[in-house]
N, C-alpha and C positions, 0 to 999 in steps of 0.2 A: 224318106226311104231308108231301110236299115239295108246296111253294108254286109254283104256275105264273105262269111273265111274259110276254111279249113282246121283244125284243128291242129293239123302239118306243117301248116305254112308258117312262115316266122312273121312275128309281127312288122309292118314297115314303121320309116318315120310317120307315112301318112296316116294308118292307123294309131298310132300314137300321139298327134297331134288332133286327133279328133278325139280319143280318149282325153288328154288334157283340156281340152276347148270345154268340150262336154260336164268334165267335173268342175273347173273353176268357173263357168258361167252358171251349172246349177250350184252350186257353194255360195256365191255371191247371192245367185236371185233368192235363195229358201230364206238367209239373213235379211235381206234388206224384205222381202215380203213381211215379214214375221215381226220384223222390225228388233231386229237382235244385234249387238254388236261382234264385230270380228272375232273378239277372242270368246263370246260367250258360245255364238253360235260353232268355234271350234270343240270349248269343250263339250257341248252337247253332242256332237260330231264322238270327237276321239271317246265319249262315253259307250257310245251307239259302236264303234268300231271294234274293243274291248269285249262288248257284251256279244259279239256274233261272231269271234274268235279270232280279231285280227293280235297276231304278236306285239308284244310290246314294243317289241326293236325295232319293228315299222313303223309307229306311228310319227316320229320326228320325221321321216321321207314323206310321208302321205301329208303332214301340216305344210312344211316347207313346197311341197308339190301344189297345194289348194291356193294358199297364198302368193302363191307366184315366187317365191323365192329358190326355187330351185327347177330346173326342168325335170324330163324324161326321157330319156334315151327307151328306144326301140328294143337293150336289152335288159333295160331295168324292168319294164314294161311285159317282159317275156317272162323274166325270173317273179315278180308277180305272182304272173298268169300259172305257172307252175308251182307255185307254194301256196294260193288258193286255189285248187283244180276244178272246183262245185262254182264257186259264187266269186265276185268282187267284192268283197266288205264295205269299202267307201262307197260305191254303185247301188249297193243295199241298202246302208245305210241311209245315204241322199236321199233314194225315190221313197222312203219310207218315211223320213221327215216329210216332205212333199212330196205329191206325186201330179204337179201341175205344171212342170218344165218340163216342154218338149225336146227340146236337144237331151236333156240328162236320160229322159226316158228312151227318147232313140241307143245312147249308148247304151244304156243298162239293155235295154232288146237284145245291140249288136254283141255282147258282151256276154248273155244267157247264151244265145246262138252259138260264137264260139266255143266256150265252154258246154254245150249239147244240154244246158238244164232246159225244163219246161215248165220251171215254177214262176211263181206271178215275179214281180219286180218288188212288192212290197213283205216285207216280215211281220209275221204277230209278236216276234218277241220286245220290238222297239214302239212304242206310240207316234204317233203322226203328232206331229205338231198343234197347238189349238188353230182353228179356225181363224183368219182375221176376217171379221165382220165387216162387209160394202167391199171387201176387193172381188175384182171379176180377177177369171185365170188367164195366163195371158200365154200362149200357145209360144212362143219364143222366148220366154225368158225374159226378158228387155221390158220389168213391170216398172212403168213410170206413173207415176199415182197423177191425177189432174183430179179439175173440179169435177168430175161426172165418176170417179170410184168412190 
């Protein structure tokens, strides 16, 4: 179900905590699907952020924020949302590497909505990821390989 806002309304914790849940569960699943390491799949990542106009001086809060090493307050999350006013960069970026996480895709939806775009969730400017060949997609995130992928 995607969550509806206002463009008015100020961000809560709750909406902030579904933003974080959202990007560090798709961060994790696009790597470990793909089968990439932390720091590789970051810099692919902060490559992909770069080329679709995130600032420089963001990217150190956006790694530290993926990795868990720092939170989000409700007005970091707000300043953000007003210094990209079109798109999320990292939300772009993600669904753009993959676009077979459910949760990330729900935010990137709830995340167009607020911001009033109605473009797809994926960019031409960045490539999707290669294919890994025998994985099925796994609608949750939560892709645990067994004997039958």
């Amino acid at each position: 179900m995607i969550r509806s806002i206002s463009k008015e309304k100020i961000l809560s914790e709750k909406d902030t905590t579904f933003f974080l849940r959202g990007v560090t569960i798709g961060f994790r699943y696009i790597a470990r699907r793909h089968q990439i390491t932390p720091s590789i799949m970051w810099e692919i990542v902060s490559d992909g952020l770069l080329k679709v106009g995130m600032h420089a001086d963001d990217l150190e809060d956006v790694e530290y924020m993926v990795f868990g090493w720092r939170g989000l307050t409700p007005e970091m999350l707000e300043r953000y949302r007003w210094r990209y006013p079109d798109r999320c960069p990292l939300l772009d970026v993600l669904c753009t590497l993959d676009e077979t996480c459910e949760i990330l895709n729900e935010v990137q939806e709830w995340m167009l909505k607020l911001k009033g775009s109605k473009n797809s969730r994926r960019l031409d400017l960045l490539p999707a990821l290669p294919t890994v060949a025998g994985l099925r997609t796994s609608h949750y995130c939560c892709f645990k390989p067994d004997q039958h992928s």
